[in-house]
Structure formats: structure tokens, C-alpha cells
N, C-alpha and C positions, 0 to 999 in steps of 0.2 A: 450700587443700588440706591444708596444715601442720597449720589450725586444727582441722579435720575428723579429721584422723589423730589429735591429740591429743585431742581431746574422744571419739574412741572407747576410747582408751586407758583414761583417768578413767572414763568411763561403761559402761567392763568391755562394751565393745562393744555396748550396747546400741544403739536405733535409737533418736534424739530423734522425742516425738511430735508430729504436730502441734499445736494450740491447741486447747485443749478446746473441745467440742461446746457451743454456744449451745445456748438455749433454742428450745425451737421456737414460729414466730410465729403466728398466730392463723389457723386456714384459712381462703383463699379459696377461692369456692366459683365453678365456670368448666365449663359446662356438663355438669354432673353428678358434676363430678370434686371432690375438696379438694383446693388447694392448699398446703402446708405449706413455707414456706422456714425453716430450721436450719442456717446456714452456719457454717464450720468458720474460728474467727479466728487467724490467724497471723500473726503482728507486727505487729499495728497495724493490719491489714488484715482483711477478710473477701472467701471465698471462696464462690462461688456451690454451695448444696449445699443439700437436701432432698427433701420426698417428694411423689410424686403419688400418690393415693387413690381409691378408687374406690367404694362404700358398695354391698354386694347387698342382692335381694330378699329375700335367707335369711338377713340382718345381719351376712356374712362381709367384712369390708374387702380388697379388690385392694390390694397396695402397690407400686411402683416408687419406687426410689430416684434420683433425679435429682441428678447431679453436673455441675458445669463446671469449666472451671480460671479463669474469671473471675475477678478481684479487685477488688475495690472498695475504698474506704476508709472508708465508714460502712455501718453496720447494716440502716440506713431504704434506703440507695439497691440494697444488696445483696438485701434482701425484696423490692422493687418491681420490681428486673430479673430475683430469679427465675419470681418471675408471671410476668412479659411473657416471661420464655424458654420454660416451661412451658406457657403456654398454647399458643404455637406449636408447642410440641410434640406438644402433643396434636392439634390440629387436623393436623397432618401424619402423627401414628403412630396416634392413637385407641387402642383397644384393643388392638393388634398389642405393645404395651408391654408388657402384662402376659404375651403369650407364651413360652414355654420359650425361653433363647438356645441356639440350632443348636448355637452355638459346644462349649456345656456336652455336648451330645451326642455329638459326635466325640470329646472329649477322654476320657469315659467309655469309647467301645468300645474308645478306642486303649490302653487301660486292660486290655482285660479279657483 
């Protein structure tokens, strides 16, 4: 906590970032879909993060951004488990991913 305190101090309170953004890994491709894993490395570690895609008729790309708090410790095995989490994914939410979140809705009217 000490450390933290002080390190805001020197860093004029800024917020440290995470680990810069990988490179994104090559799509798989999983029943229509691309899957794109781009995990976020933070110490030595990588975190499960990337995109699922969706390719139109009208050459418009559907994106969802797919996060976990996963951590892995290599590269290779964080790409491979966000396939496998991804795919699961989609065979459970399918297209209902790319719908408007509810959430975003309420918080707009309570807004206005």
C-alpha cells in the first residue's frame, strides 16, 4: 500500500498502464466467425483478451471484444485457450453478442 501511495506521488497520480497490447495473432476461423486472440502482457504474464468477428454480406465486420481475467504464462498457450474460450462462447451467445448491451440503455435514460 505504501508502495502504491508513493508511486502515485512520483507519477503525479497518474494510473500505471497495463502491458502494452500484443500483436494480434492470426484469425481463426470457427463457424463463420474470426477469431482473433491480442492479449494484454503484464508481468511476465498474459492475459486472456481479444476479438470475435463476424464478416457481412455487405463487407461490414460485426466486432465484439472478448476479455477474461485469465492469466497464463506464455503467449502460445494464452492464443490456444482464447480459441477454446471463444468458441464456447459463441456456440452459447451466437449472434446475441453483437447486440446492443441493455445495460448501455438504462444508464443513457437515467441520463437524460
Amino acid at each position: 500500500m505504501l508502495k502504491k501511495w508513493l508511486c502515485g506521488l512520483i507519477n503525479g497520480g497518474r494510473q500505471e498502464q497495463s502491458g502494452p497490447a500484443t500483436a494480434e495473432a492470426e484469425p481463426v476461423e470457427y463457424k463463420g466467425y474470426l477469431l482473433v486472440s491480442q492479449p494484454d502482457e503484464q508481468g511476465g504474464q498474459y492475459r486472456i483478451s481479444g476479438w470475435i468477428r463476424k464478416p457481412q454480406a455487405d463487407g461490414e465486420m460485426l466486432e465484439h471484444r472478448f476479455e477474461r481475467s485469465d492469466m497464463l504464462p506464455g503467449r502460445e498457450a494464452c492464443d490456444a485457450t482464447m480459441v477454446a474460450k471463444a468458441q464456447r462462447y459463441i456456440d452459447e451467445v451466437g449472434e446475441e453478442m453483437f447486440d446492443p448491451d441493455p445495460r448501455q440503455g438504462r444508464s443513457q435514460a437515467s441520463a437524460e
